[in-house]
Kinemage of the C-alpha trace (Angstrom):
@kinemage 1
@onewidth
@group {chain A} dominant
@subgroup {mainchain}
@vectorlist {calphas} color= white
{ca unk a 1} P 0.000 0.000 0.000
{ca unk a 2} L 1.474 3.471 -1.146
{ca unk a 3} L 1.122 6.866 0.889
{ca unk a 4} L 0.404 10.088 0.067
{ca unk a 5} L -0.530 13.323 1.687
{ca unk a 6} L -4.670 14.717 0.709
{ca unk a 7} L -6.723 16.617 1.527
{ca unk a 8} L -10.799 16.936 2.075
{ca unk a 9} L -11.494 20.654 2.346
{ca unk a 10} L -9.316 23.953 2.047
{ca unk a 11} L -8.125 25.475 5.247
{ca unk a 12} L -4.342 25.816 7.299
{ca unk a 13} L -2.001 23.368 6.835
{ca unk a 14} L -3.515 21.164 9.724
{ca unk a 15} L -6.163 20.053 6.832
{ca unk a 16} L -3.180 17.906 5.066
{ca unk a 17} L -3.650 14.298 5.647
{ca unk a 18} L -1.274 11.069 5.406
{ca unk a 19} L -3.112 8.565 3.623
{ca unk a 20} L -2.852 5.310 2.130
{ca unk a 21} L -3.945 4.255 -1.343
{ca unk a 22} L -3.864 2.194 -4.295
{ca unk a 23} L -1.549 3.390 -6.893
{ca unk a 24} L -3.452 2.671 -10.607
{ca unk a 25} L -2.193 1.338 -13.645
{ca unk a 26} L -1.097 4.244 -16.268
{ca unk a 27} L -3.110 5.409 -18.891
{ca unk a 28} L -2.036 4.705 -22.558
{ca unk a 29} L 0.535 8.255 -22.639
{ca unk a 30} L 0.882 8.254 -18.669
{ca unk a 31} L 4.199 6.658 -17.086
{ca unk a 32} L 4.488 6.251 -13.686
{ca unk a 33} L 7.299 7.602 -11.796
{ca unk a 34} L 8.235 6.049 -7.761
{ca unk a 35} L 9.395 9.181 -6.213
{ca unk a 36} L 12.969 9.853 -4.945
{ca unk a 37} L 12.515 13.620 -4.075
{ca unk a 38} L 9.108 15.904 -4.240
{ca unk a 39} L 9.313 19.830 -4.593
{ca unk a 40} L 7.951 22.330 -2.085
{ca unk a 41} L 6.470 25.398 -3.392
{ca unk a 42} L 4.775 28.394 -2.514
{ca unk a 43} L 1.374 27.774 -4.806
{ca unk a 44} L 1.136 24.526 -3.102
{ca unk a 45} L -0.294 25.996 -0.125
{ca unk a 46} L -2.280 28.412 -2.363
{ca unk a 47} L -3.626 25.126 -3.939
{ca unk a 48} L -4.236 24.100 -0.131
{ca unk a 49} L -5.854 26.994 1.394
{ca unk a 50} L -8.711 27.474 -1.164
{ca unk a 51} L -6.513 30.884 -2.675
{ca unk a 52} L -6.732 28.163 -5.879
{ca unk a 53} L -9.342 26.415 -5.394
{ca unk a 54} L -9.300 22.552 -6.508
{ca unk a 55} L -12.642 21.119 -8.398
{ca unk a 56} L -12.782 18.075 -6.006
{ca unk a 57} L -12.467 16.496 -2.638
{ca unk a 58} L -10.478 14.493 -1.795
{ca unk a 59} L -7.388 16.523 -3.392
{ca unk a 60} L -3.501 15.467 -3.727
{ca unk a 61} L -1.036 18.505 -3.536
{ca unk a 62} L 1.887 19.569 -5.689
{ca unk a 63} L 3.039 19.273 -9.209
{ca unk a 64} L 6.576 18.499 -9.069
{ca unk a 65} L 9.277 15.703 -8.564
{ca unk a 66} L 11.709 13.106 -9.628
{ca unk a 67} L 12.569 9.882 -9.628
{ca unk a 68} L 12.380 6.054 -11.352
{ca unk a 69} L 10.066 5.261 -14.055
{ca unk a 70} L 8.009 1.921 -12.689
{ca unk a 71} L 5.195 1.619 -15.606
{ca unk a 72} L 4.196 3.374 -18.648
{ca unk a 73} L 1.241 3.543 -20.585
{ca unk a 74} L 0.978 1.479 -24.208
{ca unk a 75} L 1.389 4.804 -26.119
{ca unk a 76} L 4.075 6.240 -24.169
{ca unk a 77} L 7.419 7.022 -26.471
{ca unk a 78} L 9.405 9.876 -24.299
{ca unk a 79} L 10.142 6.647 -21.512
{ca unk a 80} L 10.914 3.356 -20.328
{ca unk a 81} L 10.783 1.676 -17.265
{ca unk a 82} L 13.966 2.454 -15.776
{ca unk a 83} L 14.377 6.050 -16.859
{ca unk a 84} L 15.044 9.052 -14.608
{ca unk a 85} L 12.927 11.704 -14.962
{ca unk a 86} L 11.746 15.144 -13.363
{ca unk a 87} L 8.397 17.052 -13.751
{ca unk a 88} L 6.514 20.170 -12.696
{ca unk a 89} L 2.964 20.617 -14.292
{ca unk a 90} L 1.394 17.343 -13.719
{ca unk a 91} L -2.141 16.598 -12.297
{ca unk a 92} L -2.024 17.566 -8.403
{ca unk a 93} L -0.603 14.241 -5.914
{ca unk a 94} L 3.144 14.799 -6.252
{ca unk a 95} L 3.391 14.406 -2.435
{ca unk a 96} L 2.851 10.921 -3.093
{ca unk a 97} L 5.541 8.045 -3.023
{ca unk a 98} L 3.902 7.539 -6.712
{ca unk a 99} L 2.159 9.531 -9.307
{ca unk a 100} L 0.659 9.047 -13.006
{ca unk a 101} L 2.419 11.662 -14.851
{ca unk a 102} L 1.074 12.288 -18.124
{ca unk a 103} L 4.636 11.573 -20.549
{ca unk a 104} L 4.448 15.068 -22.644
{ca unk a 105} L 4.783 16.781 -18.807
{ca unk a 106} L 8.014 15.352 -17.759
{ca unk a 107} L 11.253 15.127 -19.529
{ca unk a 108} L 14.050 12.379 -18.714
{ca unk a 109} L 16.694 13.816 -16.140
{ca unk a 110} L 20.658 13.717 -17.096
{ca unk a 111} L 22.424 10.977 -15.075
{ca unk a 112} L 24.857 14.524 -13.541
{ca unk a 113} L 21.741 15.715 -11.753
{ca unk a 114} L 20.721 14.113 -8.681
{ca unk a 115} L 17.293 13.760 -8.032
{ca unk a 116} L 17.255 15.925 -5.163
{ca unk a 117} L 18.629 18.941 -7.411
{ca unk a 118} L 16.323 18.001 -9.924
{ca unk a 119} L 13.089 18.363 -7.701
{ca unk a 120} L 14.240 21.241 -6.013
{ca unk a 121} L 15.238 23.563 -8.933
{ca unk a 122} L 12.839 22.422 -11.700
{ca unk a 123} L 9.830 24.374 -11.497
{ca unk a 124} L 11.910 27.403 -9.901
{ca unk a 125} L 14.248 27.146 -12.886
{ca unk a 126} L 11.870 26.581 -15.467
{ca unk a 127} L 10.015 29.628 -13.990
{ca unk a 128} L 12.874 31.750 -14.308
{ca unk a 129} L 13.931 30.709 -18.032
{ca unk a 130} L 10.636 31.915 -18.882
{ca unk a 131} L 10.701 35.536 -16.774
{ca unk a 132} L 14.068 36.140 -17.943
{ca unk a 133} L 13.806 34.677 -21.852
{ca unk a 134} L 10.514 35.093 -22.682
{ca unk a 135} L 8.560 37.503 -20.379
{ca unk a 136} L 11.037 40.148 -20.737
{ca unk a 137} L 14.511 38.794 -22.797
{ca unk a 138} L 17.068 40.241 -20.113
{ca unk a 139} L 20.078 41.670 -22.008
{ca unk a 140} L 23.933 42.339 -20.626
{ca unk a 141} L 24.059 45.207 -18.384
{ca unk a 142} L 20.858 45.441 -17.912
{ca unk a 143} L 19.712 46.221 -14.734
{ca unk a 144} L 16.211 45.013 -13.224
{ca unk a 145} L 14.608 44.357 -9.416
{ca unk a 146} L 13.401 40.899 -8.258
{ca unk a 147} L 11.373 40.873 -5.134
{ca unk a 148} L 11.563 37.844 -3.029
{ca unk a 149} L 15.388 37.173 -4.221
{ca unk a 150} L 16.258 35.532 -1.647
{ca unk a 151} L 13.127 32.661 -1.886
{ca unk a 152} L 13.562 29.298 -4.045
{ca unk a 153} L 12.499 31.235 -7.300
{ca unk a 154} L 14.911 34.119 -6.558
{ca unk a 155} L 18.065 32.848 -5.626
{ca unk a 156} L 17.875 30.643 -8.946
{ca unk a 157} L 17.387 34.328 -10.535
{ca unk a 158} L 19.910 35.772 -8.747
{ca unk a 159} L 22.173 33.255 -10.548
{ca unk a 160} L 20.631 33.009 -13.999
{ca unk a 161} L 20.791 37.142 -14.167
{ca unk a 162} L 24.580 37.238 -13.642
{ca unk a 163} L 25.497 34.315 -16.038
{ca unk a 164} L 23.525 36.605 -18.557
{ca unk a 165} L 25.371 39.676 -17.640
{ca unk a 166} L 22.656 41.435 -15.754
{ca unk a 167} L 22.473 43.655 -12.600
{ca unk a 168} L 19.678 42.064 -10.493
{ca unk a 169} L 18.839 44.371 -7.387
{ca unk a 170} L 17.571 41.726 -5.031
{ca unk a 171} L 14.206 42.775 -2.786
{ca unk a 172} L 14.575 40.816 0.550
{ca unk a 173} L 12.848 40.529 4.063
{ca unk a 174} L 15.956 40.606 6.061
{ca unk a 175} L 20.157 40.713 6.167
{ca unk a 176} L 20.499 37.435 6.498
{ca unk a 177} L 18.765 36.879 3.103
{ca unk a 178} L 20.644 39.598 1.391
{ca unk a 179} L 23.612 37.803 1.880
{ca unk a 180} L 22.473 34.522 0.748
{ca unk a 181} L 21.070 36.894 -2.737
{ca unk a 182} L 24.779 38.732 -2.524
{ca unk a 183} L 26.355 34.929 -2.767
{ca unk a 184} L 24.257 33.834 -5.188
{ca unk a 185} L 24.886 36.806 -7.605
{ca unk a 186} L 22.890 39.673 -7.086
{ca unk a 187} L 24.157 43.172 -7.832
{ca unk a 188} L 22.835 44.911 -4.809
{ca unk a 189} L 20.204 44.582 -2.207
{ca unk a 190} L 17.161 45.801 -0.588
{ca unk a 191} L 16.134 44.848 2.679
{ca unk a 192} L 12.361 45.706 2.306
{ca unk a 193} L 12.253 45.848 6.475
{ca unk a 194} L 14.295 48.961 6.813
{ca unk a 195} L 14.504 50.349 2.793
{ca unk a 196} L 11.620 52.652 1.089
{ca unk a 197} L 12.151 50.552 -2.020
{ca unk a 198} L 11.390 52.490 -5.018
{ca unk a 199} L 13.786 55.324 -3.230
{ca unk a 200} L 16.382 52.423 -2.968
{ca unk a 201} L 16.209 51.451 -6.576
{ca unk a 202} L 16.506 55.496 -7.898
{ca unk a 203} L 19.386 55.622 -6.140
{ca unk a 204} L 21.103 52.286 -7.353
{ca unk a 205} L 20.434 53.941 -10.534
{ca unk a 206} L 21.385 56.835 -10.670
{ca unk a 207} L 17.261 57.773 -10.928
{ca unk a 208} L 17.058 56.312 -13.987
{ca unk a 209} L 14.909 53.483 -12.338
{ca unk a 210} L 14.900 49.761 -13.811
{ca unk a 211} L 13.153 48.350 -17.230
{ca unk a 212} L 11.115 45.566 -15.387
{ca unk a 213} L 10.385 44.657 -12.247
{ca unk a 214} L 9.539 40.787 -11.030
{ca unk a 215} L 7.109 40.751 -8.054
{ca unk a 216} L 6.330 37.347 -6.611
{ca unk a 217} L 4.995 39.680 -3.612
{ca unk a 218} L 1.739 40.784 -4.737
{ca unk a 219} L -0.121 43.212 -2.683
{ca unk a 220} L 2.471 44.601 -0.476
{ca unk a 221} L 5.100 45.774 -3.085
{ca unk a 222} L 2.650 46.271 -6.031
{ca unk a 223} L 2.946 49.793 -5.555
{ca unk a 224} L 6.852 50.258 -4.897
{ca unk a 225} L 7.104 48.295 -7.958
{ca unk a 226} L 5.727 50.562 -10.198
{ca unk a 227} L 7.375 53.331 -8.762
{ca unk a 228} L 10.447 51.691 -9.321
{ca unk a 229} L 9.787 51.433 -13.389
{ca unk a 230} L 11.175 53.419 -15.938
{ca unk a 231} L 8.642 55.155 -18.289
{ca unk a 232} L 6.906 52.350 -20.414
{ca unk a 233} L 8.707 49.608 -18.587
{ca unk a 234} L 7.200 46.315 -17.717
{ca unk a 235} L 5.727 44.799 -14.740
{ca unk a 236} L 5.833 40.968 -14.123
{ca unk a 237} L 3.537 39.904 -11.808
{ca unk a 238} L 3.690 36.590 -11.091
{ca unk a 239} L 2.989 35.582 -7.791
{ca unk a 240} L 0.614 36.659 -4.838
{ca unk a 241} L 3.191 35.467 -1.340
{ca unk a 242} L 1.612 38.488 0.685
{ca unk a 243} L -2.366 38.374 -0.748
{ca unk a 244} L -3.394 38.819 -4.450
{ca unk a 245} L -3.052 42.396 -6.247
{ca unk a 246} L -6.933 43.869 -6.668
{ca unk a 247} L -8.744 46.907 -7.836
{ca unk a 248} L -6.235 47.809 -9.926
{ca unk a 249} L -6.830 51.719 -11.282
{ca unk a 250} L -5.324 51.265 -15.019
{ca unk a 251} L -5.098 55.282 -15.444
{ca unk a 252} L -1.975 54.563 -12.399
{ca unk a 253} L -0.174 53.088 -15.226
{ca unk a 254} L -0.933 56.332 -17.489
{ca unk a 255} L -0.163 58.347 -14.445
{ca unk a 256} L 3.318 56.294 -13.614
{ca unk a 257} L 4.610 56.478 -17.353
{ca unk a 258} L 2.346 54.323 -20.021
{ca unk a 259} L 3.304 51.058 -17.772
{ca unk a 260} L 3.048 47.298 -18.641
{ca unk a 261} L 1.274 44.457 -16.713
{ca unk a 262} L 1.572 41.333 -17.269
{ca unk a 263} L 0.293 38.443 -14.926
{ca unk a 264} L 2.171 35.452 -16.513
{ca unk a 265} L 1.990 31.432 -15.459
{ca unk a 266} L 4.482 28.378 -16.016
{ca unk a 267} L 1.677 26.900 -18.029
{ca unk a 268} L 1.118 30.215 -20.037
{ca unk a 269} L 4.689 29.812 -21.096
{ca unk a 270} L 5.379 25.779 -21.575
{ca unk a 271} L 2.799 24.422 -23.146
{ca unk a 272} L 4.022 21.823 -25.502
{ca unk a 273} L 6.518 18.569 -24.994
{ca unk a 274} L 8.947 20.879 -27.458
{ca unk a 275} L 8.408 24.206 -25.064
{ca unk a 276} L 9.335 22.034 -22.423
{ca unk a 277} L 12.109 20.350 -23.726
{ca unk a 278} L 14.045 23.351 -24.703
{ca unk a 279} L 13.065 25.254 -21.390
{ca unk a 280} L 14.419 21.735 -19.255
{ca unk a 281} L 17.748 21.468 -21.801
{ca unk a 282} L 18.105 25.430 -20.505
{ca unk a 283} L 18.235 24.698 -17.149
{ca unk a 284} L 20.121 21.402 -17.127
{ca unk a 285} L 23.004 23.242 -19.278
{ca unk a 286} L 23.227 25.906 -16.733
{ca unk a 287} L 23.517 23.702 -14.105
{ca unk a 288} L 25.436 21.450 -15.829
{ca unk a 289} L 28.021 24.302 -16.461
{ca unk a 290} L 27.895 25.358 -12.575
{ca unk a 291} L 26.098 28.434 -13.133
{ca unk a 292} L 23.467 27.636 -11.213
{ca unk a 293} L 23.155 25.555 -7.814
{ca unk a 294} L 20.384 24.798 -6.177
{ca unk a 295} L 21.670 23.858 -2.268
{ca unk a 296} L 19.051 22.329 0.201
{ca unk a 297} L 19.985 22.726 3.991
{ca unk a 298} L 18.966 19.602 6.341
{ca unk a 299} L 16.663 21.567 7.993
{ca unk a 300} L 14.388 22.209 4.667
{ca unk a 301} L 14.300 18.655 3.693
{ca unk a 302} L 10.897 17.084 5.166
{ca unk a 303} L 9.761 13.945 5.198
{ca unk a 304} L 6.620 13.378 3.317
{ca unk a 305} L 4.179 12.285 6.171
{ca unk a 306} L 5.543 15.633 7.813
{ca unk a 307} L 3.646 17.933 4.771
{ca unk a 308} L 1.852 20.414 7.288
{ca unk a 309} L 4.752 20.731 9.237
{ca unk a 310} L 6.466 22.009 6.341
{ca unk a 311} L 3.911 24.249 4.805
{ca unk a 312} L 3.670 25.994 8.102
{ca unk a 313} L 7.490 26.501 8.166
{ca unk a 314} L 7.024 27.565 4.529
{ca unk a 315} L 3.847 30.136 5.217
{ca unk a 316} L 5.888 31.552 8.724
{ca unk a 317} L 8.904 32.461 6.199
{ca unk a 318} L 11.079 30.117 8.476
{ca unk a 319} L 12.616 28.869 4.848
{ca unk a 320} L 15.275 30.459 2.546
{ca unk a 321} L 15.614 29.049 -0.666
{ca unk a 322} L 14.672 26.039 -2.030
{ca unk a 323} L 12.839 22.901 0.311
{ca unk a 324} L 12.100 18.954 -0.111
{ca unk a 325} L 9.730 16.243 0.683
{ca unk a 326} L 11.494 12.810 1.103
{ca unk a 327} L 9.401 10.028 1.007
């Protein structure tokens, strides 16, 4: 009998629930991977709280991990029983010891990159490939803010901005995680506790303010961020960590400079088995080449039966960086 963690209404993380269950055969394109490591993220406990709301109880959580493929489906032709392989957008149940993974949402992971890397950094990386490539194609010298830096999304940034050249002004909630955004290649900080941040960012450059802004935030810096913006520059909203961004005034942009909004998604972005394989061959080449490193402390790797545990560390911002469940 396998394990997973459901749950039967939305609520705190005290509604997360280890449970047994039967693990099904795969459908014809489905393969189904045994977990080795199962990423933590943010939207999971939007996904848990009702902030997403799921279509039906009883409801797995998360969309992300890696490990063996055990079965696969009579159509499948991206794997065989055997292979390694990561994913991100599945069906929710990734905090599961097993999950049916349809084949055209996973791609086979490199023998170089452990499992653990894997399911810590792929949605985070694949995340920032598309904000930095695709939302707004960063360029050398260009300088931009990323709220959040110091989180599992921003450190990765942090890293992927200075391989390309860029001067990424990291927005974080303390000094301890300004260092940790320093180390992992940010051009300077802001420590949101003690800085007025659009005054911080003017004078990092030289008032010419920054291009784009990514805000993983929400409601809290939605307004420093577009008063950080240059006239006409962009606005990447693409998270909600402190409450969703409403009633938004559109003649503020007009006022503010003829701003852009966008509101972007993983699944917006990566939404085809070719999308995904050159976003995944991306982010396995830059950590292949040691430009990025995705480094998971002891004391952010959960086991799986210990799910609300973690979410509550997660939600009470006791976590830096990137986390794992361990079945």
């Amino acid at each position: 009998m396998a394990h997973r963690i459901e749950f039967r209404q939305h609520g705190g993380p005290e509604v997360l629930r280890w449970t047994p269950y039967t693990q099904a055969a795969p459908q014809d394109n489905e393969i189904i991977v045994r977990h080795h490591a199962i990423g933590l993220n943010y939207i999971d406990t939007y996904v848990r709280s009702g902030l997403y709301p799921v279509n039906q109880f009883p409801s797995g959580v998360g969309t992300e991990a890696a490990g063996e493929v055990v079965a696969v489906g009579s159509q499948v032709t991206r794997f065989k029983v055997g292979d390694r392989a990561v994913y991100c957008q599945s069906s929710l149940g990734a905090y599961s010891e097993y999950h049916q993974v349809d084949q055209t949402k996973a791609v086979v992971l490199p023998e170089a990159i452990s499992y653990e890397m894997a399911a810590a950094s792929f949605l985070k990386g694949l995340t920032v490939y598309y904000l930095l490539h695709l939302t707004h194609p960063v360029q050398r010298d260009e300088t931009l803010l990323f709220h959040a830096a110091a989180g599992g999304v921003g450190l990765i940034a942090c890293q992927w901005a200075q391989a390309l050249g860029a001067k990424l002004i990291a927005s974080v909630g303390s000094e301890s995680k300004a260092e940790r955004a320093r180390t992992a290649g940010a051009w300077a900080t802001i420590n949101t506790q003690s800085d007025d941040i659009a005054q911080r960012v003017a004078e990092l450059t030289d008032g010419k303010k920054v291009p784009v802004v990514y805000d993983s935030v929400g409601k809290a810096t939605w307004q420093a961020s577009l008063d950080s913006l240059q006239p006409r520059g962009l606005m990447v909203s693409f998270g909600n960590a402190s409450g969703p961004v409403t009633g938004i005034d559109l003649a503020i942009l007009n006022q503010k400079g003829s701003l852009f909004v966008t509101r972007p998604s993983l699944n917006g972005y990566i939404t085809t088995p070719q999308q995904l394989d050159d976003a995944s061959a991306a982010l396995f080449a830059m950590i292949a080449a040691g430009k990025i490193n995705v480094d998971v402390p002891p004391t952010q790797r959960f086991a799986l039966r210990d799910a609300e545990h973690a979410h509550r560390a997660l939600e009470n911002r006791k976590t830096s960086g990137a986390c794992l469940l361990i079945p």
